[in-house]
C-alpha positions in Angstrom: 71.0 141.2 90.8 71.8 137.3 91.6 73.8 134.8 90.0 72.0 133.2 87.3 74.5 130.5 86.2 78.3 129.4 86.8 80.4 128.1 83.6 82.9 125.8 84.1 86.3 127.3 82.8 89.3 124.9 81.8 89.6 121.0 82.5 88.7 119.4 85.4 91.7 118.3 87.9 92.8 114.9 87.3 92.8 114.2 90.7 89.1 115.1 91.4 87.0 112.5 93.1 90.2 111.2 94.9 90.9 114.2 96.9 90.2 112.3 100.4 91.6 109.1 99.0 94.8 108.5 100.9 97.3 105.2 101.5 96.0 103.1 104.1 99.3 100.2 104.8 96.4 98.2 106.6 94.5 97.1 104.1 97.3 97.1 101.6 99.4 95.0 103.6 97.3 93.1 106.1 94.9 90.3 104.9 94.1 88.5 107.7 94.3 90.9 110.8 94.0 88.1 113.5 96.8 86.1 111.7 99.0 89.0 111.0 101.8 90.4 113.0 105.0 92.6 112.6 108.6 91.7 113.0 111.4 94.0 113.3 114.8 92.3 111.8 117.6 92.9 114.2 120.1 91.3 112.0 121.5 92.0 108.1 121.8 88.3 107.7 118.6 88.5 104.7 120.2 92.0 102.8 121.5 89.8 100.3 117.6 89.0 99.5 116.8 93.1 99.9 115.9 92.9 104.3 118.2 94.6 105.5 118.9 95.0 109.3 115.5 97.0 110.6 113.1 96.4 108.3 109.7 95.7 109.1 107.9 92.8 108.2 104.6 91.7 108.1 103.9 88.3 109.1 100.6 86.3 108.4 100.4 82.9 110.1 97.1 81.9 107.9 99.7 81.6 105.0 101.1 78.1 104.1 104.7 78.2 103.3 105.8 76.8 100.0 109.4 76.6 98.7 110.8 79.8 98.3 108.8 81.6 101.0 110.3 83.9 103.2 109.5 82.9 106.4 110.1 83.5 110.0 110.9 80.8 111.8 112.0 79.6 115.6 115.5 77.8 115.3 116.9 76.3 118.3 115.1 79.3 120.2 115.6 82.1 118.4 113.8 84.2 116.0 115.1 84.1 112.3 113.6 85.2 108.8 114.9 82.4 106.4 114.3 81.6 102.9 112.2 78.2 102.7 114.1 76.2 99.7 114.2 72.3 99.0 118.0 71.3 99.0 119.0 68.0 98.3 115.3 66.2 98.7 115.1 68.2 101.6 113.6 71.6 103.3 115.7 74.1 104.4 116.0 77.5 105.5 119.0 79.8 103.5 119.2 83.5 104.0 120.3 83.7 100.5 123.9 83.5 100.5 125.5 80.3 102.1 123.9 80.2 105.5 121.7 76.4 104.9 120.2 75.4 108.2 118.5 71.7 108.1 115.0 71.4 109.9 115.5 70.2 113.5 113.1 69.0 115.9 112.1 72.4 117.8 112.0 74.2 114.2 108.6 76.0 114.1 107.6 77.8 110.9 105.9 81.3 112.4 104.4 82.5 109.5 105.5 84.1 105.9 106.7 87.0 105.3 104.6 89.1 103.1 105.9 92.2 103.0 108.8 94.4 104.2 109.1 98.3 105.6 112.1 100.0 105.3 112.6 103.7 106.8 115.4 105.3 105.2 117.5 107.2 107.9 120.3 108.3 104.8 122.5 105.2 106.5 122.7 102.7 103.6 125.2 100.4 105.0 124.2 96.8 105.3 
């Protein structure tokens, strides 16, 4: 004797249809793949703005800066992530707290920050 039938018994999972649905950071976080590249901070100069030393960011160089951008920058030859703020009549880079640094002639504005990884290693001292 065969099986004629099945009856459903119970709801259906909520999660049904999304079972192979999983986070891809890729296409949450990068928009422009040729423009886009990640940045390790080595310094805790931006924790006061919540990037901490370590945290990953993700850069896009399509992006144009505008006031209040994070940015990375290259600053008398070194790599820095920076707030872009107008101070004065005048654009600046601040990391937030009192560090102002003026635009000089080799600044270079790399790309904007955005977005930030940070892996938690149970060390939350800044």
């Amino acid at each position: 004797m065969g099986i004629l039938g099945t009856k459903a018994n119970g709801f259906a999972s909520p999660a049904q249809g999304y079972e192979d649905n999983g986070i891809d950071l890729n296409s949450l976080l990068v928009k422009q793949p040729a423009a886009t590249y990640f940045f390790r901070l080595d310094s805790g100069d931006m924790a006061g703005l919540g990037l901490p030393k370590g945290a990953l960011l993700v850069v896009d160089r399509s992006k144009v800066p505008v006031f209040n951008s994070i940015v990375l920058i290259r600053y008398e030859g070194q790599f820095l992530c920076r707030l872009m703020v107008q101070h004065d009549g005048y654009t600046v880079f601040t990391n937030g707290i009192s560090d102002i640094m003026p635009v000089v002639d080799d600044t270079e504005i790399i790309g904007v920050v955005t977005a930030s990884i940070r892996e938690y290693d149970n060390d939350f001292s800044y």
